[in-house]
Backbone as XML, in Angstrom:
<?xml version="1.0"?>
<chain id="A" units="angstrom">
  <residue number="1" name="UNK">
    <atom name="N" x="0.845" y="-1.181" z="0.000"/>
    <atom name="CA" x="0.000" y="0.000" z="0.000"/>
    <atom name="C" x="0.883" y="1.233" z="0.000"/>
  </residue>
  <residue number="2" name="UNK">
    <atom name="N" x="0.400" y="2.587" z="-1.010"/>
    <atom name="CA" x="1.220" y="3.967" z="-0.684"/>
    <atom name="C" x="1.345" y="4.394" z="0.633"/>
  </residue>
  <residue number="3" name="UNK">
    <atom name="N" x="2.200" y="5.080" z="0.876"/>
    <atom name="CA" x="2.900" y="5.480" z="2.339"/>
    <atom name="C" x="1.280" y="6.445" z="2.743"/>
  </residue>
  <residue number="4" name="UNK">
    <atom name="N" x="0.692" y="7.223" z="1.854"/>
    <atom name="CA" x="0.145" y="7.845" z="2.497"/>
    <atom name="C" x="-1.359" y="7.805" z="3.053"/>
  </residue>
  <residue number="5" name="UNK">
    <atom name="N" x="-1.640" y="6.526" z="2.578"/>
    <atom name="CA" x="-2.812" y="5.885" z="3.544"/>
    <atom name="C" x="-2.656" y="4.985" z="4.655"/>
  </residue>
  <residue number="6" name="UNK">
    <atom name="N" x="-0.487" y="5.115" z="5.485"/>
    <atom name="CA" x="-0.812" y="4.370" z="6.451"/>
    <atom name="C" x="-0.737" y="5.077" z="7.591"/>
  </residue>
  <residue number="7" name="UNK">
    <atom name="N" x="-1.277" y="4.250" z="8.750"/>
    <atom name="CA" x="-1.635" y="4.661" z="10.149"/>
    <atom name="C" x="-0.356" y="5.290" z="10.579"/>
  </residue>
  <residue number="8" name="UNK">
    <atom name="N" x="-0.918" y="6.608" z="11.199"/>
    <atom name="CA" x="0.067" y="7.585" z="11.881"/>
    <atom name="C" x="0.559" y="6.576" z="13.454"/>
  </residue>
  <residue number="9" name="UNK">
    <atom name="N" x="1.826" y="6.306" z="14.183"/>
    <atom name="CA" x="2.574" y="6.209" z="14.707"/>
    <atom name="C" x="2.980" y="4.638" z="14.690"/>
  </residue>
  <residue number="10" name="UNK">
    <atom name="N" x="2.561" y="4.189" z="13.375"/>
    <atom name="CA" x="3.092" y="2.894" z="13.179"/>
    <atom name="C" x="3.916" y="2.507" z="12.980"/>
  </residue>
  <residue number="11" name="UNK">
    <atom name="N" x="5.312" y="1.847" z="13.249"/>
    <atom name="CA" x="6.454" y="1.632" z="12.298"/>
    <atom name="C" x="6.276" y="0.607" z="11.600"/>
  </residue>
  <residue number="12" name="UNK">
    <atom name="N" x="6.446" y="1.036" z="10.629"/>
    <atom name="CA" x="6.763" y="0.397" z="8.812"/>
    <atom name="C" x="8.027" y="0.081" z="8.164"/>
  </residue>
  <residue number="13" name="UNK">
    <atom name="N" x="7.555" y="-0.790" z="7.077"/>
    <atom name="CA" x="9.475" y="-0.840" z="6.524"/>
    <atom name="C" x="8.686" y="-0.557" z="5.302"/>
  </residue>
  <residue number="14" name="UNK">
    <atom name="N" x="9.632" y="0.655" z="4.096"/>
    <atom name="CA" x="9.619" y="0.560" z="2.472"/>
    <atom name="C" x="9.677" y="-0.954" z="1.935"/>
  </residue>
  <residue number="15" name="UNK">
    <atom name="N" x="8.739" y="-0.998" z="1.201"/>
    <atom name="CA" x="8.596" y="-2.485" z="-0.193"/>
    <atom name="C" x="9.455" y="-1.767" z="-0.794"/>
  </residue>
  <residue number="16" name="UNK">
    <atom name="N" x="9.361" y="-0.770" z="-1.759"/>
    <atom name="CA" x="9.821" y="-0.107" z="-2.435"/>
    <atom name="C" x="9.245" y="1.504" z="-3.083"/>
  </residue>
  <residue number="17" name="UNK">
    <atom name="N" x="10.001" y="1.753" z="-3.753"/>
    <atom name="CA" x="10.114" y="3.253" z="-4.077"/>
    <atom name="C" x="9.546" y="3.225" z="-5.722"/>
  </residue>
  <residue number="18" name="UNK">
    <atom name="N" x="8.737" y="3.584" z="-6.179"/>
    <atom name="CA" x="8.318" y="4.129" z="-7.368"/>
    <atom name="C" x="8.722" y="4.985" z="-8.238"/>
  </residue>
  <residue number="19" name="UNK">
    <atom name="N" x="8.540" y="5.349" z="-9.743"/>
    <atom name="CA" x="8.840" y="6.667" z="-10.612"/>
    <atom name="C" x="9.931" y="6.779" z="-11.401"/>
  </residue>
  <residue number="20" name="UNK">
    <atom name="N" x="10.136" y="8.154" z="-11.663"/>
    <atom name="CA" x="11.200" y="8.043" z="-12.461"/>
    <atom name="C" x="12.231" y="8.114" z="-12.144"/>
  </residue>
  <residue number="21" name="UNK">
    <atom name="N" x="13.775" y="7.626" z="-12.683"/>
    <atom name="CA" x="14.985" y="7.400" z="-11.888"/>
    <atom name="C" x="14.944" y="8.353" z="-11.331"/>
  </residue>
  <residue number="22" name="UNK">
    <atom name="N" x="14.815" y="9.857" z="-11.588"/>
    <atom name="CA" x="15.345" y="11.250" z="-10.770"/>
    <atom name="C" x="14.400" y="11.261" z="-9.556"/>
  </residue>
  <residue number="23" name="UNK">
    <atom name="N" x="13.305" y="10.776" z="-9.660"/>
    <atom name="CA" x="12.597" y="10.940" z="-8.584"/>
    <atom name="C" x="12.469" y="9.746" z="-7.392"/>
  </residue>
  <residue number="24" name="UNK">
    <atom name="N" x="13.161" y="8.534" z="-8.014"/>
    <atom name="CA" x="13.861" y="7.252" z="-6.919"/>
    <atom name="C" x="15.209" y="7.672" z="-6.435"/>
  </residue>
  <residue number="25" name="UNK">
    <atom name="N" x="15.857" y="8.217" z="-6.716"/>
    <atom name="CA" x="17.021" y="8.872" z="-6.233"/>
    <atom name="C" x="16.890" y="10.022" z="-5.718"/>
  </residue>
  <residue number="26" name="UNK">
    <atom name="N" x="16.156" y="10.993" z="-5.942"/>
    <atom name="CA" x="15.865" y="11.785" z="-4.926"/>
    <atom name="C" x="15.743" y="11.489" z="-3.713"/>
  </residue>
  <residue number="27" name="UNK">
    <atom name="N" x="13.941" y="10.646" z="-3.837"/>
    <atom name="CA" x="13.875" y="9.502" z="-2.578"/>
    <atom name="C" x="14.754" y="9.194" z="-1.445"/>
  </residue>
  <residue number="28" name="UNK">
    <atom name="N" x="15.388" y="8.422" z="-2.226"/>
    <atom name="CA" x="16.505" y="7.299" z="-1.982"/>
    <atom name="C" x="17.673" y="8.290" z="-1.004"/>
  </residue>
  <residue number="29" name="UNK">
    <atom name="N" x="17.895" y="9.229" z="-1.679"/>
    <atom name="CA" x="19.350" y="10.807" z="-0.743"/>
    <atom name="C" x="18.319" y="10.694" z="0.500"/>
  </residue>
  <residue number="30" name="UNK">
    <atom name="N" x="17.198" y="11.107" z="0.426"/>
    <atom name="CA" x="16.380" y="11.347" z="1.719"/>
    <atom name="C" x="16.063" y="10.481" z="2.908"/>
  </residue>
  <residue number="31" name="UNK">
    <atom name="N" x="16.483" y="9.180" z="2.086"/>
    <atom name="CA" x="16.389" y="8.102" z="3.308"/>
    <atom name="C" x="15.472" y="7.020" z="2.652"/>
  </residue>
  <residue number="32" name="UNK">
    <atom name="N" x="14.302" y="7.290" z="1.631"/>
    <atom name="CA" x="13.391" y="6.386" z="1.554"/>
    <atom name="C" x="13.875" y="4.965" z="0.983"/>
  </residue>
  <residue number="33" name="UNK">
    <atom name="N" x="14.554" y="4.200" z="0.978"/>
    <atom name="CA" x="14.464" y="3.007" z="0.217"/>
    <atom name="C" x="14.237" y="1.879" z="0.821"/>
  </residue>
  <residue number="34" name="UNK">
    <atom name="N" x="14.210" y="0.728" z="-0.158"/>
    <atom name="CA" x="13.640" y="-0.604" z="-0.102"/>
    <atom name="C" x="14.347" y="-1.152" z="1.454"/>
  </residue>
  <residue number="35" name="UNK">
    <atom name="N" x="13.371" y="-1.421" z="2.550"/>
    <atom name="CA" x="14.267" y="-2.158" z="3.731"/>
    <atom name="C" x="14.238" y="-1.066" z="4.931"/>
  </residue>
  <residue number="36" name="UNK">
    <atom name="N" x="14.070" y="-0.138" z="4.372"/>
    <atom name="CA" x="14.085" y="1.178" z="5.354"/>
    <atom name="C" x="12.905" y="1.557" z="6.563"/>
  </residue>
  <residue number="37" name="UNK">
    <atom name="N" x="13.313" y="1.282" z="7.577"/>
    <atom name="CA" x="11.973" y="1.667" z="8.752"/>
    <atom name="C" x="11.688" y="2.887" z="8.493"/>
  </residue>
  <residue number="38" name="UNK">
    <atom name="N" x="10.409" y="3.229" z="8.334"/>
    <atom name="CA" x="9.820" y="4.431" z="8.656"/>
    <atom name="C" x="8.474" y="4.728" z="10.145"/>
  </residue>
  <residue number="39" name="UNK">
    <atom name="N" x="8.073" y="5.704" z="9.858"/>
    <atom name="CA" x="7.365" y="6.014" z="11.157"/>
    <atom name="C" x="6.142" y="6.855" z="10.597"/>
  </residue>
  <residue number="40" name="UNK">
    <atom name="N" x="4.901" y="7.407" z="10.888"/>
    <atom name="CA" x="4.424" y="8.059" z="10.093"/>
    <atom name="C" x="3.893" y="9.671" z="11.074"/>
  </residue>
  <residue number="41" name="UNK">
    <atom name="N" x="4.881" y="10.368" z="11.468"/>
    <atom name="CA" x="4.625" y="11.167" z="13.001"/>
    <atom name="C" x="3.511" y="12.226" z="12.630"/>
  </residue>
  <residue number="42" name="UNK">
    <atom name="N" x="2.900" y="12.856" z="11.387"/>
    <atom name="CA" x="1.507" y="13.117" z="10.862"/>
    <atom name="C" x="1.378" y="13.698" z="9.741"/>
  </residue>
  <residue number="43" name="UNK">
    <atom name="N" x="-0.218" y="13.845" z="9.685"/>
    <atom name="CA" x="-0.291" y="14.005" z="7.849"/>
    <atom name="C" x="-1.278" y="15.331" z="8.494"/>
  </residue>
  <residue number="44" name="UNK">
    <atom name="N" x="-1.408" y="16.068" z="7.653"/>
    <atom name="CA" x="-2.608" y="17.266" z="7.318"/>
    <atom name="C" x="-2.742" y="17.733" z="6.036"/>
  </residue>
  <residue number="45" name="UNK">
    <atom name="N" x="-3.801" y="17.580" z="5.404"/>
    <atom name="CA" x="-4.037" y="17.972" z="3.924"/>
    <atom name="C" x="-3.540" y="17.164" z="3.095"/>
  </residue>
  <residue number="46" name="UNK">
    <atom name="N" x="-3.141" y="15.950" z="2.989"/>
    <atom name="CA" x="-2.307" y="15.230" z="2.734"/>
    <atom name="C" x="-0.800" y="15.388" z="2.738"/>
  </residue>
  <residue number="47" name="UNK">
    <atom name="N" x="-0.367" y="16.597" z="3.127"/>
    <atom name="CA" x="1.370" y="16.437" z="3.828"/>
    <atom name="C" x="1.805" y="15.500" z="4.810"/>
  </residue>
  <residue number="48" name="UNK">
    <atom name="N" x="2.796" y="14.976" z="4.814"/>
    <atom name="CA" x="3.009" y="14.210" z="6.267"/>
    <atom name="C" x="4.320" y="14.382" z="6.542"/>
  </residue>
  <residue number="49" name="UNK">
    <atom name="N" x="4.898" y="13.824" z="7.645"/>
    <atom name="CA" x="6.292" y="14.702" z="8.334"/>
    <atom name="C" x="6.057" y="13.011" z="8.715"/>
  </residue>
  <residue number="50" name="UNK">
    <atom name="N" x="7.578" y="12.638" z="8.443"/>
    <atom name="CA" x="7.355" y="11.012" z="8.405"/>
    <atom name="C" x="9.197" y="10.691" z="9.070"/>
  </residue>
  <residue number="51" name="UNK">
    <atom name="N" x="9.158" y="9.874" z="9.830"/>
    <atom name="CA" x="10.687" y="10.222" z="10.542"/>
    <atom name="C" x="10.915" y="8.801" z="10.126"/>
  </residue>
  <residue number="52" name="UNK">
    <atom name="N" x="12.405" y="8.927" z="9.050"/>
    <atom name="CA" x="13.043" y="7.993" z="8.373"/>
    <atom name="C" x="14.678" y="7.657" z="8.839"/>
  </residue>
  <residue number="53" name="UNK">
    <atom name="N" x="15.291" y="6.846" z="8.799"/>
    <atom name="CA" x="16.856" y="7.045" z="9.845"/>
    <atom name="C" x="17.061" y="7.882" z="10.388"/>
  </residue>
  <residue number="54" name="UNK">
    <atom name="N" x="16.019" y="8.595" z="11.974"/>
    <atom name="CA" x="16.547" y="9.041" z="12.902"/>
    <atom name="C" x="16.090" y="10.676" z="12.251"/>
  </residue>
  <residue number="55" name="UNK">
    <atom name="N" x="15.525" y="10.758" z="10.842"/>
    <atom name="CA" x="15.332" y="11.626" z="10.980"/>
    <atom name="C" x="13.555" y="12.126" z="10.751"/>
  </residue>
  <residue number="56" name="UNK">
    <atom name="N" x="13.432" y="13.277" z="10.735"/>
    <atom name="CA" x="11.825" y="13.967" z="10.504"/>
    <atom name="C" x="12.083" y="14.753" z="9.286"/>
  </residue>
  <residue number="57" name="UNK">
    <atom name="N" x="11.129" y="13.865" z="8.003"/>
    <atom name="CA" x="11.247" y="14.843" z="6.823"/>
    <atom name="C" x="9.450" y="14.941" z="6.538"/>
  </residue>
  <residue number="58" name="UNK">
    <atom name="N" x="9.165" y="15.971" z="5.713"/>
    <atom name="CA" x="8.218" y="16.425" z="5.257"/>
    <atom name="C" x="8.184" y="15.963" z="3.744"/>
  </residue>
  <residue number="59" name="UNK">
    <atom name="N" x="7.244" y="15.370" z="3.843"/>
    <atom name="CA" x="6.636" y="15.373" z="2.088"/>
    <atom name="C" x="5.118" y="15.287" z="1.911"/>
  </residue>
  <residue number="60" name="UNK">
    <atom name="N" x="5.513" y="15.382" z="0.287"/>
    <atom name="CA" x="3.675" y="15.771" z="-0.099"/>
    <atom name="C" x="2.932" y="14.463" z="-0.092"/>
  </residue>
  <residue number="61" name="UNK">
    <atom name="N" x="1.867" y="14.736" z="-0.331"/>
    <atom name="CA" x="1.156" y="13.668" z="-0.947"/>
    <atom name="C" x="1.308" y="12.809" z="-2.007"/>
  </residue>
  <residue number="62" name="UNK">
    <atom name="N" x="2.067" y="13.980" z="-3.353"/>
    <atom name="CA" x="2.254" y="13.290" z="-4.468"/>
    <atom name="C" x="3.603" y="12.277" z="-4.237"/>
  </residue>
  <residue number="63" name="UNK">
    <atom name="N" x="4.590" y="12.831" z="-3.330"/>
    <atom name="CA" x="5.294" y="11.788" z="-2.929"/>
    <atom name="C" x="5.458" y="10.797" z="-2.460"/>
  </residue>
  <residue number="64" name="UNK">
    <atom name="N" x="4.436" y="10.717" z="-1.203"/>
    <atom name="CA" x="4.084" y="9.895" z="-0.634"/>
    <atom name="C" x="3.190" y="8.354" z="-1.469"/>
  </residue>
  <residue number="65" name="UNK">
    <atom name="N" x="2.594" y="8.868" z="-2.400"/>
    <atom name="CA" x="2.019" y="8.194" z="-3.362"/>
    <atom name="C" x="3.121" y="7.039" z="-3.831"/>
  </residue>
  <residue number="66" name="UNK">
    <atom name="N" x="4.135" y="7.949" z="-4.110"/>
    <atom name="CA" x="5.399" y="6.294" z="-4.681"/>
    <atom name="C" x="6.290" y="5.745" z="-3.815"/>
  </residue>
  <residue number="67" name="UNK">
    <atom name="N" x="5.805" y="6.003" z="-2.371"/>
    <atom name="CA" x="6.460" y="4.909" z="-1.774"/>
    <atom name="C" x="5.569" y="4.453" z="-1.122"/>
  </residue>
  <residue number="68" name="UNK">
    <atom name="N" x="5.851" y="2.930" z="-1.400"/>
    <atom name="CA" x="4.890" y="1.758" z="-0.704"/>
    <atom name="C" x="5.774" y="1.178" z="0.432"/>
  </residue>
  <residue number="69" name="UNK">
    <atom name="N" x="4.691" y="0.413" z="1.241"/>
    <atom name="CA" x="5.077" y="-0.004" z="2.565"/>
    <atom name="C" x="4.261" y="-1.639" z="2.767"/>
  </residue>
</chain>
């Protein structure tokens, strides 16, 4: 399922990362890839602030869309 229909304070691991190479490597610098625990600390409007190795990043919705969990 996309990252951004899952339950806020769950920990999760990435299946994988979606799109086009520039936008899996983007991803990927930020922390998101295949194997990777995430956390989901909250969403509003569909933004969410999602804490990935230790850290708290912000992304959109449309991002959130290509990574599955």
């Amino acid at each position: 399922m996309p990252l951004y229909v899952a339950p806020i304070g769950e920990k999760l691991t990435i299946a994988k990362v979606k799109g086009k190479e520039e936008t899996v490597r983007f991803l990927g610098n930020l922390g998101f890839v295949s194997g990777a625990d995430i956390e989901v600390v909250s969403e509003s409007g569909g933004n969410m602030i999602v804490n990935v190795k230790g850290s708290r990043i912000a992304i959109g919705k449309d991002m959130a869309k290509r990574i599955y969990i």
